[in-house]
C-alpha positions in Angstrom: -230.3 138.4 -16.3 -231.8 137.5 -19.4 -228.9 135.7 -21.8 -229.5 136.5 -25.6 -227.2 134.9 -26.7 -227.5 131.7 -24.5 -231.2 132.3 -26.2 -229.8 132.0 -29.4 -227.7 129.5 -28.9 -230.5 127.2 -28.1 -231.8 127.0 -31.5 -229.0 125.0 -32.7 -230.0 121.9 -31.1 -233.5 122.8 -30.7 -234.3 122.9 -34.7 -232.7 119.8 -34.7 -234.3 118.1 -32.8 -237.8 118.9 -34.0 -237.5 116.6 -36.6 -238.9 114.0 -34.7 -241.3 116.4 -33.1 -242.8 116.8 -36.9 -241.5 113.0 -37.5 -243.9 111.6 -34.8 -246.9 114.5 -35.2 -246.7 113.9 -39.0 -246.7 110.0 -38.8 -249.3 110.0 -36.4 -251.5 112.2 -38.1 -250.9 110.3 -40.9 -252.2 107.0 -39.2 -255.1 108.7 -37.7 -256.3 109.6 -40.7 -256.7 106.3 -42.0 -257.7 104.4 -38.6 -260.1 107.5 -38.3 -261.7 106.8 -41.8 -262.1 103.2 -40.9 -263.7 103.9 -37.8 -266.3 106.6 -38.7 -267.3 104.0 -41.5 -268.3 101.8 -38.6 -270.2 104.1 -36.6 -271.9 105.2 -40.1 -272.6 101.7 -40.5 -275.7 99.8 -40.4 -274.5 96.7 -38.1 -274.8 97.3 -34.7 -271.6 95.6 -34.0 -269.5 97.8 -35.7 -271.4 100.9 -34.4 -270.3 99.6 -30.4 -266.9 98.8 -31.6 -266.6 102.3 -33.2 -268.3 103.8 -29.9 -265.6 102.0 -27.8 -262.9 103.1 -29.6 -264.0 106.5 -29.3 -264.7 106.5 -26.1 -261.7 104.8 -24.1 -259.2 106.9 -26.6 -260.8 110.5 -25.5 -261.3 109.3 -22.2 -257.8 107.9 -21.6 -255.4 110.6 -21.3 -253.0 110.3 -24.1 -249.8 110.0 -21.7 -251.1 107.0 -20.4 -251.6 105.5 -23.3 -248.5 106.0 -24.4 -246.9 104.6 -21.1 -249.5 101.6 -21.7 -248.4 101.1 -25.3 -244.2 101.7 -24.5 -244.6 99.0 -21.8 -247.5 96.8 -23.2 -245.3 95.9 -26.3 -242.2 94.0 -24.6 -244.7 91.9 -22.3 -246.7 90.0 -25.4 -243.1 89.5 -27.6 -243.2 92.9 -29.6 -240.2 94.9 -29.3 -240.2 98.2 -30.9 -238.1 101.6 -31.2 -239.5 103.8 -28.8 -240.0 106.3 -31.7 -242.3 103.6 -33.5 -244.7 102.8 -30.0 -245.0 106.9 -30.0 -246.4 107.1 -33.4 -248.6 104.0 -32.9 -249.8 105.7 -29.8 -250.3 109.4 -31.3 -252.1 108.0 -34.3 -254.3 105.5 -32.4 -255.4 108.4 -30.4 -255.7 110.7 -33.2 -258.1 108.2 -34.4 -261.0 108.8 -32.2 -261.0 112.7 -32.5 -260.7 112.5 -36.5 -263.3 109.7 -36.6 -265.4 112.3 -34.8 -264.6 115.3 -37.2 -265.6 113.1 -40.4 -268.7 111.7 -38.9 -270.0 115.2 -37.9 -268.9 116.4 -41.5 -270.6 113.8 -43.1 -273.6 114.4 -41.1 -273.7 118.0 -41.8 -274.2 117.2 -45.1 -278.2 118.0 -46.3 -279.6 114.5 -46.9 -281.3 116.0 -50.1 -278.2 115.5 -51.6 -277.8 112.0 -51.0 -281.4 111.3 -52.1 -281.2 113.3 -55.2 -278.1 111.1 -56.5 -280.2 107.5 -55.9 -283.3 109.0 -57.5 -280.9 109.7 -60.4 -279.8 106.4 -60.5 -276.4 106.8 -59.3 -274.5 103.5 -57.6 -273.5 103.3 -53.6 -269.6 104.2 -54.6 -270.0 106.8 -56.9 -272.3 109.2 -54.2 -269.6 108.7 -52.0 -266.8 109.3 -53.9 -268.1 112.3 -55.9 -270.9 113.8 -53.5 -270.6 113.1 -50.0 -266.6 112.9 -49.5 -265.3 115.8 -51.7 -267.6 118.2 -49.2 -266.9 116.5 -45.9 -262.8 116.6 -46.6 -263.7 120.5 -47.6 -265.5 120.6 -44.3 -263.5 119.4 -42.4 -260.4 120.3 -42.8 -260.3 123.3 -40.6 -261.0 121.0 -37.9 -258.3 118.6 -38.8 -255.1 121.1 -39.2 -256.4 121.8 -35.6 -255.8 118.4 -34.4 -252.6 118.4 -36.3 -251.7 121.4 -34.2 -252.9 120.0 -30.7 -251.0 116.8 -31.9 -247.6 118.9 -32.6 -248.1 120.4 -29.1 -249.1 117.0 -27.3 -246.1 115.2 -29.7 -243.8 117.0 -26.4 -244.9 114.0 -24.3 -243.1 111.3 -26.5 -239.9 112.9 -24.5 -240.8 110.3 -21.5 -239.6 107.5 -23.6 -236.7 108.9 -24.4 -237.3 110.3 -28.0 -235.2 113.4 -28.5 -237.7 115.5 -29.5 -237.9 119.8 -28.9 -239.2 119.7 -24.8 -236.5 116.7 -24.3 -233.8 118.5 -26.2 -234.3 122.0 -24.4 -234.6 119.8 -20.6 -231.1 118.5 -21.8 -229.8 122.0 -22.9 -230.7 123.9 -19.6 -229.0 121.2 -17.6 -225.7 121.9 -19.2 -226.1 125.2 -20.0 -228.0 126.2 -16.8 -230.1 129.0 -18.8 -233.9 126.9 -18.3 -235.5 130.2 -19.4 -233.8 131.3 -22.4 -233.9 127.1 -23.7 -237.6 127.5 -22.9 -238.6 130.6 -24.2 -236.5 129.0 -27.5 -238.4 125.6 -27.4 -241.5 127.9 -27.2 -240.3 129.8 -30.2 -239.9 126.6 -32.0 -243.5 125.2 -31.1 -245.5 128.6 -32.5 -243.1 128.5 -35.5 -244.2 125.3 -36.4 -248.1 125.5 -35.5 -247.9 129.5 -37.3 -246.8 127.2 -40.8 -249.4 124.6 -40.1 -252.3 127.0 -39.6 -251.2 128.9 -42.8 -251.2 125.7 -44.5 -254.6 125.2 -43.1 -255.6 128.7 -44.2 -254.0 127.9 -47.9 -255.7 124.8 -47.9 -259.4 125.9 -47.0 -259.0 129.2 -50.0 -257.7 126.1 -52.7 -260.4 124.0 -52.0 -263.1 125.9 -51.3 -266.1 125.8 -53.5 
């Protein structure tokens, strides 16, 4: 039968061990953010070379399934002289990938902008910098944001396959806990718990967010 208190019992090691769930989903968002800006600058930009690179990069990451490239990344390290906590090799690998799909969301954001804009601001004289820094960026973040607490969610959810090298994250933590406490459903239904917890916060954040900045 169904254990509540072996259910709640769970939690204790569970909510502990999130922290590197939001650690490495947090991190990683973080990087992808700013290897995603530097990308979608270089498939908005006007050498061809940089627009291939960009396309590359886009396309290897979302075609490579992101547990092998964190297997590739854990083992790739050690062989050219780099040795790394496993921890640090899963937030590379989460904000490399992370990369490609917020690179996407900007350049789509950006692109959804009406070019009138843009055209307006030179015919008024003002410089390269300033249109993108006070026209074209302030909308795209505001556009884009519902689509970037959602990667932030799919990346807390996908943050359960660091467990494979070892980081004691939520799915690792509740494998351990059912095989000494031998109640796999309520540590799972728990670890599920803790998941929608944290993804309910991030899309009211998200929600909070979108109202502040709206315009």
């Amino acid at each position: 039968m169904f254990s509540i208190q072996a259910f709640l019992d769970s939690f204790g090691p569970l909510l502990w061990a999130a922290r590197y769930t939001l650690l490495v989903s947090g991190l990683g968002i973080a990087l992808g953010l700013v290897l995603g800006a530097l990308v979608c600058a270089a498939a908005l930009s006007r050498w061809r070379a940089a627009r291939f690179v960009a396309a590359l990069w886009v396309s290897f990451l979302r075609g490579v399934p992101l547990l092998v490239q964190l297997l590739l990344m854990y083992y790739l390290l050690p062989v050219i002289g780099i040795n790394v906590p496993a921890i640090v090799a899963a937030v590379v690998t989460v904000g490399i990938c992370a990369s490609a799909y917020i690179s996407e969301i900007w350049r789509g954001a950006i692109g959804a902008l009406p070019p009138g804009q843009s055209e307006a601001a030179v015919a008024v004289g003002m410089n390269n910098r300033d249109l993108w820094t006070r026209i074209i960026l302030p909308q795209a973040v505001v556009m884009s944001l519902p689509a970037l607490v959602n990667e932030l969610i799919l990346l807390v959810k996908a943050s359960s396959l660091v467990s494979l090298v070892g980081i004691m994250e939520v799915t690792r933590a509740s494998q351990a806990q059912a095989a000494t406490t031998f109640r796999p459903l309520e540590v799972y239904i728990a670890a599920a718990c803790i998941y929608l917890l944290i993804n309910l916060c991030l899309a009211g954040l998200g929600r909070y967010l979108e109202h502040r900045m709206a315009v």
